[in-house]
PyMOL commands that place a pseudoatom at each C-alpha (Angstrom):
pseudoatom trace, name=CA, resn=UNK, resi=1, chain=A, elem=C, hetatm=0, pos=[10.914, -8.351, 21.861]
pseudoatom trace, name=CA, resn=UNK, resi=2, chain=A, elem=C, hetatm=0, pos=[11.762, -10.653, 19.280]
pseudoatom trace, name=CA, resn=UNK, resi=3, chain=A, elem=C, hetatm=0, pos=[13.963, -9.599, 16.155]
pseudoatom trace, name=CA, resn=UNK, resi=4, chain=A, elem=C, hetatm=0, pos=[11.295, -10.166, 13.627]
pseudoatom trace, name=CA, resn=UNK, resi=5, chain=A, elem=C, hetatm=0, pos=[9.113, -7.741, 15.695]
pseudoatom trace, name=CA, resn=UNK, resi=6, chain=A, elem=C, hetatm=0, pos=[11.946, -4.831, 15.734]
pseudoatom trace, name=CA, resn=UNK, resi=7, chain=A, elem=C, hetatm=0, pos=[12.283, -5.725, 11.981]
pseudoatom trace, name=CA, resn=UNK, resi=8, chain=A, elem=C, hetatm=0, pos=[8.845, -5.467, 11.418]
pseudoatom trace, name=CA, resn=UNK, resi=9, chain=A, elem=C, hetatm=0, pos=[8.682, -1.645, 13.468]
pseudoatom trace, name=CA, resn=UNK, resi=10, chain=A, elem=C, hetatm=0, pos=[12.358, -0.289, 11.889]
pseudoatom trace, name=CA, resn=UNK, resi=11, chain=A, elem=C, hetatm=0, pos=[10.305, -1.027, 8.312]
pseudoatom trace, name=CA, resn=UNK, resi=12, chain=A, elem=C, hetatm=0, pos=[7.267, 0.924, 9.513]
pseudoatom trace, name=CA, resn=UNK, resi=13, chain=A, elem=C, hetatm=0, pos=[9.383, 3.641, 10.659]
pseudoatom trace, name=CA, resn=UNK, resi=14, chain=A, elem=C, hetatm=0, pos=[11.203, 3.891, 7.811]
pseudoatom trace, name=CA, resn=UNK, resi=15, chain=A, elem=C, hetatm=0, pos=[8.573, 3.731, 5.297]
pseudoatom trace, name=CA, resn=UNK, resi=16, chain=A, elem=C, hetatm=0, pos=[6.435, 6.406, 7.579]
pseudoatom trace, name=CA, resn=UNK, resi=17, chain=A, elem=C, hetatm=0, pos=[9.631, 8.653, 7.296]
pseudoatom trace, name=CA, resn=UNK, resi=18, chain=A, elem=C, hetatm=0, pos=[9.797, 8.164, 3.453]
pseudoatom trace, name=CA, resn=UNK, resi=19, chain=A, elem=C, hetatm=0, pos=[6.085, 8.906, 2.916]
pseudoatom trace, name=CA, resn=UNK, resi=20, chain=A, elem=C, hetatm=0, pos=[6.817, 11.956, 4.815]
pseudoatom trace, name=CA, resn=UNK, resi=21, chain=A, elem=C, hetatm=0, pos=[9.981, 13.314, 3.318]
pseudoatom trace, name=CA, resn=UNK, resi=22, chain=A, elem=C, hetatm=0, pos=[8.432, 12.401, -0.115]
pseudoatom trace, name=CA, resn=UNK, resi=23, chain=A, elem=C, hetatm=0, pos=[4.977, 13.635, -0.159]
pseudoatom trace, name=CA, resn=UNK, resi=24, chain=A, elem=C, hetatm=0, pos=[4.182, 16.930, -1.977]
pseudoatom trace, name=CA, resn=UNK, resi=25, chain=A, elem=C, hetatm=0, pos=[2.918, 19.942, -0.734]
pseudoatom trace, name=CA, resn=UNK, resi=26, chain=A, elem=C, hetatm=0, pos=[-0.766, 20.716, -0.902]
pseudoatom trace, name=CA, resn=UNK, resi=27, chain=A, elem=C, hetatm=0, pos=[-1.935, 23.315, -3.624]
pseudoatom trace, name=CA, resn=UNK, resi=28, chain=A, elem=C, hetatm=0, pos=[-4.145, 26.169, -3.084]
pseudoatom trace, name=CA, resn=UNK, resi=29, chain=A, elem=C, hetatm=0, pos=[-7.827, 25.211, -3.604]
pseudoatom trace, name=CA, resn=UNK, resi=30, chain=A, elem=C, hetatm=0, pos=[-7.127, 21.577, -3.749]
pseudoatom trace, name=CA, resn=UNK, resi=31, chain=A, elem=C, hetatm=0, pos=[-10.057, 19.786, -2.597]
pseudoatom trace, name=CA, resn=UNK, resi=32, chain=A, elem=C, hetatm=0, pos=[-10.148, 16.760, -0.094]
pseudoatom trace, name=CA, resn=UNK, resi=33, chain=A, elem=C, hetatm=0, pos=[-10.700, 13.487, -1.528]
pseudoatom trace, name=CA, resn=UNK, resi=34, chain=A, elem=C, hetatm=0, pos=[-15.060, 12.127, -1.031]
pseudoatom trace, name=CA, resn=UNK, resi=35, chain=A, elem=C, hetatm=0, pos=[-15.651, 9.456, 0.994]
pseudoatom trace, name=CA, resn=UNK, resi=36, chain=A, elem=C, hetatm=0, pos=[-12.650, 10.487, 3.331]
pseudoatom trace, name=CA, resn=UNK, resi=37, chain=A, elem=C, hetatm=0, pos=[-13.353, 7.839, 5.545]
pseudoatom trace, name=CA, resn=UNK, resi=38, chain=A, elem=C, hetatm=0, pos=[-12.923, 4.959, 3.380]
pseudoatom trace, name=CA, resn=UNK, resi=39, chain=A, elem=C, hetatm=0, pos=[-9.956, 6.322, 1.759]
pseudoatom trace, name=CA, resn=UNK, resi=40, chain=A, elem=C, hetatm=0, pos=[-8.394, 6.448, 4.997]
pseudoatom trace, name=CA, resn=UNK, resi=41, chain=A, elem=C, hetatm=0, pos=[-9.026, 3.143, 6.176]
pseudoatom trace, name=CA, resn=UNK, resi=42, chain=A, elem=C, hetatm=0, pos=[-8.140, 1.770, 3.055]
pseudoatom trace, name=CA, resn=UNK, resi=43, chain=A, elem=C, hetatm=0, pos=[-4.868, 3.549, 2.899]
pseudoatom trace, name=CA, resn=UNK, resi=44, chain=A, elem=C, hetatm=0, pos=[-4.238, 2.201, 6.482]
pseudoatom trace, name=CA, resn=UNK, resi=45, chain=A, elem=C, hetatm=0, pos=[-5.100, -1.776, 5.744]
pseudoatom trace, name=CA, resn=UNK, resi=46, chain=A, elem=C, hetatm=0, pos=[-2.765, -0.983, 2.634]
pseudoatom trace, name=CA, resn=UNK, resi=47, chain=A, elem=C, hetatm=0, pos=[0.225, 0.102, 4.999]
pseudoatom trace, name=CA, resn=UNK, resi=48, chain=A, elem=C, hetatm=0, pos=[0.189, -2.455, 7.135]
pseudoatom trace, name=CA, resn=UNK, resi=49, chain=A, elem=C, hetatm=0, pos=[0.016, -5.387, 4.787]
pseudoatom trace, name=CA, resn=UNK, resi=50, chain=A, elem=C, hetatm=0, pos=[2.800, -3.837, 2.566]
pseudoatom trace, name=CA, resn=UNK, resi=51, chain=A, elem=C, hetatm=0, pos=[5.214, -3.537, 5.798]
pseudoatom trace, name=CA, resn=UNK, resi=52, chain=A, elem=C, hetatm=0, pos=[4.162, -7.462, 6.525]
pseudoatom trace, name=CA, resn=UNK, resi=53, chain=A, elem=C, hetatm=0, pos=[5.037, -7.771, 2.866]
pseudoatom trace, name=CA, resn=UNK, resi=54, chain=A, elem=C, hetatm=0, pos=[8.228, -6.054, 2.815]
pseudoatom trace, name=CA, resn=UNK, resi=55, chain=A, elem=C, hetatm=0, pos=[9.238, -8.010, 6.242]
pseudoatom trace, name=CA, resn=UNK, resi=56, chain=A, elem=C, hetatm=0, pos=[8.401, -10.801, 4.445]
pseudoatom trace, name=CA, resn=UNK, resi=57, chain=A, elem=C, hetatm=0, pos=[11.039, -10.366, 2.163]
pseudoatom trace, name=CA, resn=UNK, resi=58, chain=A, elem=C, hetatm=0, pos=[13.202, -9.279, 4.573]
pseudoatom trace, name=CA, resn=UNK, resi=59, chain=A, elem=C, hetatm=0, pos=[13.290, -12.225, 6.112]
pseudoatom trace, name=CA, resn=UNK, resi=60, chain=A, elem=C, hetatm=0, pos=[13.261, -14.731, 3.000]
pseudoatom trace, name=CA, resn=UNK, resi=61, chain=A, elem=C, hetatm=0, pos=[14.681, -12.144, 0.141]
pseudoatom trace, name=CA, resn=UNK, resi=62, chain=A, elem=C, hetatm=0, pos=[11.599, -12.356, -2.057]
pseudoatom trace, name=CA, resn=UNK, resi=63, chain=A, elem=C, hetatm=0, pos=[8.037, -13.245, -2.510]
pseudoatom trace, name=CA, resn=UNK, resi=64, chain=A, elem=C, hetatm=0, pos=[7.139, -16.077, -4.775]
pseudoatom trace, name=CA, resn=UNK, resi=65, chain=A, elem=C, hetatm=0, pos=[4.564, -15.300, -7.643]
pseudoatom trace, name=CA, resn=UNK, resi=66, chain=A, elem=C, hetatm=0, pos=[0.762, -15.430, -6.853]
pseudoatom trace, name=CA, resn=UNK, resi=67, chain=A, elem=C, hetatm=0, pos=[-2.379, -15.214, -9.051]
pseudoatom trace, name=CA, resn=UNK, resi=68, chain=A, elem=C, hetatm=0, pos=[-4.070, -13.409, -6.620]
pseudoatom trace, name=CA, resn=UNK, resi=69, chain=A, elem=C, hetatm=0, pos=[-3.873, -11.278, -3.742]
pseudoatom trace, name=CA, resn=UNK, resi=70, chain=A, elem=C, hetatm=0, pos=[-5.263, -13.604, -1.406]
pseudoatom trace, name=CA, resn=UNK, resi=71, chain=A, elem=C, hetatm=0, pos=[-2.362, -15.802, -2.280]
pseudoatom trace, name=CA, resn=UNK, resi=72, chain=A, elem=C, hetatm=0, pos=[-0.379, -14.572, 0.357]
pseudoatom trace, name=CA, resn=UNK, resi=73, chain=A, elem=C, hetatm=0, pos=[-2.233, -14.529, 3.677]
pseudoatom trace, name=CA, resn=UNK, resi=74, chain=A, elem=C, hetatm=0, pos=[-1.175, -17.774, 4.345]
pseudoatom trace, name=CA, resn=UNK, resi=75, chain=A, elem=C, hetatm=0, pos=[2.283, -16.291, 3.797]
pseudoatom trace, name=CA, resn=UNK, resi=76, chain=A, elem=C, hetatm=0, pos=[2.282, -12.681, 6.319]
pseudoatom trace, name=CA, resn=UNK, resi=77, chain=A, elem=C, hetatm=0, pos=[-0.330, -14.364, 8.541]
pseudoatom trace, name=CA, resn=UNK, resi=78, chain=A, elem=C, hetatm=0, pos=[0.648, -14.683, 11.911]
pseudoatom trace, name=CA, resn=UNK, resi=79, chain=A, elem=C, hetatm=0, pos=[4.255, -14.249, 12.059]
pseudoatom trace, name=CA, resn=UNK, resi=80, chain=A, elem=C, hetatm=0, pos=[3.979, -10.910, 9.987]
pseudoatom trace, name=CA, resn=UNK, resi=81, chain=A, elem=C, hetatm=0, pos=[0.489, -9.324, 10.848]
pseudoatom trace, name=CA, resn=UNK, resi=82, chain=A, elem=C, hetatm=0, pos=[-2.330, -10.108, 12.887]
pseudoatom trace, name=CA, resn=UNK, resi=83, chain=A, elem=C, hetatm=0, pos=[-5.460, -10.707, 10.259]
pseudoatom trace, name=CA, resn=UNK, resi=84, chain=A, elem=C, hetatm=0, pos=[-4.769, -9.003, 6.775]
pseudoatom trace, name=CA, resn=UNK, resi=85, chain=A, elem=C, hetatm=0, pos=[-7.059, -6.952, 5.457]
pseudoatom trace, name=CA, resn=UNK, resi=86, chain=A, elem=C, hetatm=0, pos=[-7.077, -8.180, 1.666]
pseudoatom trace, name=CA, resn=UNK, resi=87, chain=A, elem=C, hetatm=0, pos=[-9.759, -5.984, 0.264]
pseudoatom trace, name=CA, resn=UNK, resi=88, chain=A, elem=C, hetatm=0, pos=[-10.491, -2.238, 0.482]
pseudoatom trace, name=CA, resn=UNK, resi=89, chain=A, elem=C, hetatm=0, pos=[-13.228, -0.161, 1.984]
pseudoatom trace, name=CA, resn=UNK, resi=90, chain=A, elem=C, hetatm=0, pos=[-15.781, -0.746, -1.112]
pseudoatom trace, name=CA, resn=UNK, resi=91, chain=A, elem=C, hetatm=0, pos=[-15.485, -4.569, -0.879]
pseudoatom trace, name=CA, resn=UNK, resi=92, chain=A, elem=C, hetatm=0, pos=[-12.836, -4.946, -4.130]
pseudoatom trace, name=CA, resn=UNK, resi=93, chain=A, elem=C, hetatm=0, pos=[-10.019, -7.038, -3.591]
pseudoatom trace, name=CA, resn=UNK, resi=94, chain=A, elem=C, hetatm=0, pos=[-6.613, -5.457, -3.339]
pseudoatom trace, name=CA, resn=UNK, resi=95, chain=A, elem=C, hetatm=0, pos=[-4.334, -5.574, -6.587]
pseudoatom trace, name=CA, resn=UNK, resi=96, chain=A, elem=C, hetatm=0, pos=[-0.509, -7.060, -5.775]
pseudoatom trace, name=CA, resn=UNK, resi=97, chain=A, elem=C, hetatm=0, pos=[1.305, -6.833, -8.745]
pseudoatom trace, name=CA, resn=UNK, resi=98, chain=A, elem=C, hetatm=0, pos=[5.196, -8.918, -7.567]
pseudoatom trace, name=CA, resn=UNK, resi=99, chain=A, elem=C, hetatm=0, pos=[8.102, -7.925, -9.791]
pseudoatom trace, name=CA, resn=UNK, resi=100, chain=A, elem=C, hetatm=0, pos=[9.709, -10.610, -11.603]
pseudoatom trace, name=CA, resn=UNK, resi=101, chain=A, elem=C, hetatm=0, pos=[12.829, -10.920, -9.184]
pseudoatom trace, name=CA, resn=UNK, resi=102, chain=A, elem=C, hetatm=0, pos=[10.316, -11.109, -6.250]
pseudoatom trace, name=CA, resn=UNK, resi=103, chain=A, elem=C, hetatm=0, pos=[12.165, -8.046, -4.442]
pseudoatom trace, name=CA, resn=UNK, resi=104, chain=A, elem=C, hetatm=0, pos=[9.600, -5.387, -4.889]
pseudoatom trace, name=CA, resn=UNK, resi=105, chain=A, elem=C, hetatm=0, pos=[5.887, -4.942, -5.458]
pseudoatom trace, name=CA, resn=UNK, resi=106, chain=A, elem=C, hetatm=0, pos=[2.882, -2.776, -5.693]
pseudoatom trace, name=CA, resn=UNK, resi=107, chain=A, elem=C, hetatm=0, pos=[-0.466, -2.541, -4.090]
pseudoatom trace, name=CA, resn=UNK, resi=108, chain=A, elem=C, hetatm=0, pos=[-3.178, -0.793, -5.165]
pseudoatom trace, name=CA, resn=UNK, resi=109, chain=A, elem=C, hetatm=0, pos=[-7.355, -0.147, -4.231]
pseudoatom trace, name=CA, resn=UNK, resi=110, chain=A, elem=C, hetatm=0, pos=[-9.578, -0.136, -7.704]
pseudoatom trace, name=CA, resn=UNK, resi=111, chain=A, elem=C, hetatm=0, pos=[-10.896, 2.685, -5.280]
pseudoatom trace, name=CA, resn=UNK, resi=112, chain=A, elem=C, hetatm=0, pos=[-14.808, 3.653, -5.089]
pseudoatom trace, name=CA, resn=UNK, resi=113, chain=A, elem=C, hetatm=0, pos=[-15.759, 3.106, -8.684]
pseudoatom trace, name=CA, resn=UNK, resi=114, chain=A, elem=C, hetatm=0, pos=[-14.080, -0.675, -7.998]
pseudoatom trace, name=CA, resn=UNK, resi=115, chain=A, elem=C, hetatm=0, pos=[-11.908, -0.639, -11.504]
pseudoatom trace, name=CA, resn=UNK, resi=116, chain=A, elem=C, hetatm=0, pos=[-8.524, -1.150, -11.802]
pseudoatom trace, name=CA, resn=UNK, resi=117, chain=A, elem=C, hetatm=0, pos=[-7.321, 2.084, -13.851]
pseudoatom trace, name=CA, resn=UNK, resi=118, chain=A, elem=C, hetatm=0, pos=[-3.547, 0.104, -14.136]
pseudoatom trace, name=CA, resn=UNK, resi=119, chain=A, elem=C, hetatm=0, pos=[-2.472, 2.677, -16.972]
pseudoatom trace, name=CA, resn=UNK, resi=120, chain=A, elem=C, hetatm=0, pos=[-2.774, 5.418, -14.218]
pseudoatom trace, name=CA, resn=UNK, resi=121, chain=A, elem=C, hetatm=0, pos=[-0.664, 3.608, -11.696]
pseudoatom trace, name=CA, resn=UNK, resi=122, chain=A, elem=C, hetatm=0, pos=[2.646, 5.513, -13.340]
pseudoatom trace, name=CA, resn=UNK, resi=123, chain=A, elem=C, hetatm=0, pos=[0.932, 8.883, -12.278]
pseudoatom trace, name=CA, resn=UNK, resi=124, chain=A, elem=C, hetatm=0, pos=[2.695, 10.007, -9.030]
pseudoatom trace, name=CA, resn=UNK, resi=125, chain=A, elem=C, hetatm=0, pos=[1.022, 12.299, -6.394]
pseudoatom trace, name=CA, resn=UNK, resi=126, chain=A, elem=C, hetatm=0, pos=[-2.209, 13.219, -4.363]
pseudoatom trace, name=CA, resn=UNK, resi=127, chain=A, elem=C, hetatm=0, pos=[-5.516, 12.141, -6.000]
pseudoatom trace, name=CA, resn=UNK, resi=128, chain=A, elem=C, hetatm=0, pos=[-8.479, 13.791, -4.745]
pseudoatom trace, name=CA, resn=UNK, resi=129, chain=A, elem=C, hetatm=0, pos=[-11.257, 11.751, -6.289]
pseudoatom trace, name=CA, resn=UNK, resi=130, chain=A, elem=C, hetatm=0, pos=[-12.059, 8.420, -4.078]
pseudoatom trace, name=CA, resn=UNK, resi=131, chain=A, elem=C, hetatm=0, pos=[-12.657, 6.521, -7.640]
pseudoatom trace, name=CA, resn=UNK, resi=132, chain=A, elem=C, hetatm=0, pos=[-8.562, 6.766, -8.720]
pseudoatom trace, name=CA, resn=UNK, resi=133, chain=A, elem=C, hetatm=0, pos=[-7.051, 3.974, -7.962]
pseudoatom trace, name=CA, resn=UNK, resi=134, chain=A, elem=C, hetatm=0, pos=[-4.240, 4.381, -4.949]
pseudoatom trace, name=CA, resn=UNK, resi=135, chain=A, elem=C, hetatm=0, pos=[-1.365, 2.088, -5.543]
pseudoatom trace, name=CA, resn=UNK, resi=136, chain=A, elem=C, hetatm=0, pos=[1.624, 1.915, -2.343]
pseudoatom trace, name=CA, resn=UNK, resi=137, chain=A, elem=C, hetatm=0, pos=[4.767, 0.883, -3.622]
pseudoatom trace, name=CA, resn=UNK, resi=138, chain=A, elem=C, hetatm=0, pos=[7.252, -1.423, -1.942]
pseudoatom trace, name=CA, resn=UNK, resi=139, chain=A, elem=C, hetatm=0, pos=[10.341, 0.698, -2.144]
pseudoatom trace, name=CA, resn=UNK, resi=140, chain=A, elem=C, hetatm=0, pos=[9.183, 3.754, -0.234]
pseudoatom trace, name=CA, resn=UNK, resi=141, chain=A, elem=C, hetatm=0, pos=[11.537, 6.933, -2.216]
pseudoatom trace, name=CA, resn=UNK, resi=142, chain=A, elem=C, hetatm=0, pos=[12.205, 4.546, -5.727]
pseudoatom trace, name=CA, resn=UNK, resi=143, chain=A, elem=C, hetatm=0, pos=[8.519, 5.366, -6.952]
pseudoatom trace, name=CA, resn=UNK, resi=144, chain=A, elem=C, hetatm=0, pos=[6.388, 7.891, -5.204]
pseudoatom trace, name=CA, resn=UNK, resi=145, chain=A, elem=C, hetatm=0, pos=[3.217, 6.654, -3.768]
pseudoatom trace, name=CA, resn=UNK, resi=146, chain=A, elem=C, hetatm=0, pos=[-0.326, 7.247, -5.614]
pseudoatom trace, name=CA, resn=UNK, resi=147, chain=A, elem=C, hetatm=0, pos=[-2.842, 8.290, -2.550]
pseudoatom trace, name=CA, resn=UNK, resi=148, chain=A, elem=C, hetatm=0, pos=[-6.053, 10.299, -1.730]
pseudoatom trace, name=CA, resn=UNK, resi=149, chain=A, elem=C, hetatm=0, pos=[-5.948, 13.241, -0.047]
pseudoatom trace, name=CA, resn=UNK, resi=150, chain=A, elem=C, hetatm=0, pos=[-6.610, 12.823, 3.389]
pseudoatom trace, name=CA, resn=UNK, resi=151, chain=A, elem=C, hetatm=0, pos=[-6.497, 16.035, 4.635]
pseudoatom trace, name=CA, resn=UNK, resi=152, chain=A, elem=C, hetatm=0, pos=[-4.837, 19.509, 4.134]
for i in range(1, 152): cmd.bond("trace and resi %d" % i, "trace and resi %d" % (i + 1))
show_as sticks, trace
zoom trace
């Protein structure tokens, strides 16, 4: 196994154990997200390309600047990931907003009403309407995740 390989798998690991340790208890009555099943794979997709992002910059300290999100296949594609998804379930490209040092980024689905809400990104928790946008954050404990909930 090659050492970009166990990189890439500590990262996952981590950032699963993060997520867990960080994600908030479900309320009484809260309803599951619609359109479960897109949610889900889009939260998935996300995942993967932000640990081929965040080996990435393991491996070469930052990311440079892009305009667009499709900027950087050419950059986590092979050595980082297989085939990035780019776009969520509803066909709207993903959002990758790069900080200015190039250390740390976010990602985020326009969800099922395909519109950026970026004011809302600062909003932390569970969303359980499929048209809130779900943003993953590259620093998994710094800013708490925006997702859909999956389940219960």
């Amino acid at each position: 196994m090659s050492r970009r390989s166990i990189m890439v798998m500590a990262v996952s690991l981590l950032g699963a154990a993060a997520l867990a340790a960080g994600r908030e208890a479900p309320s009484e009555g809260r309803l599951l997200v619609d359109q479960s099943y897109f949610c889900l794979r889009t939260l998935a997709e996300m995942r993967s390309v932000r640990t081929a992002l965040e080996a990435y910059v393991m491996d070469h300290a930052t990311l440079p600047q892009v305009d667009a999100v499709e900027d950087v296949r050419a950059l986590i594609e092979p050595d980082y990931i297989r085939a990035a998804t780019l776009t969520d379930a509803w066909g709207t490209a993903l959002r990758l907003e790069i900080s200015a040092d190039g250390r740390t980024f976010s990602l985020a689905s326009a969800g099922s009403d395909r519109t950026f809400q970026r004011d809302s990104w600062g909003l932390p928790g569970l969303r359980s309407h499929s048209n809130e946008d779900a943003v993953l954050f590259s620093v998994p404990g710094h800013r708490k995740d925006r997702e859909w909930v999956i389940q219960e």
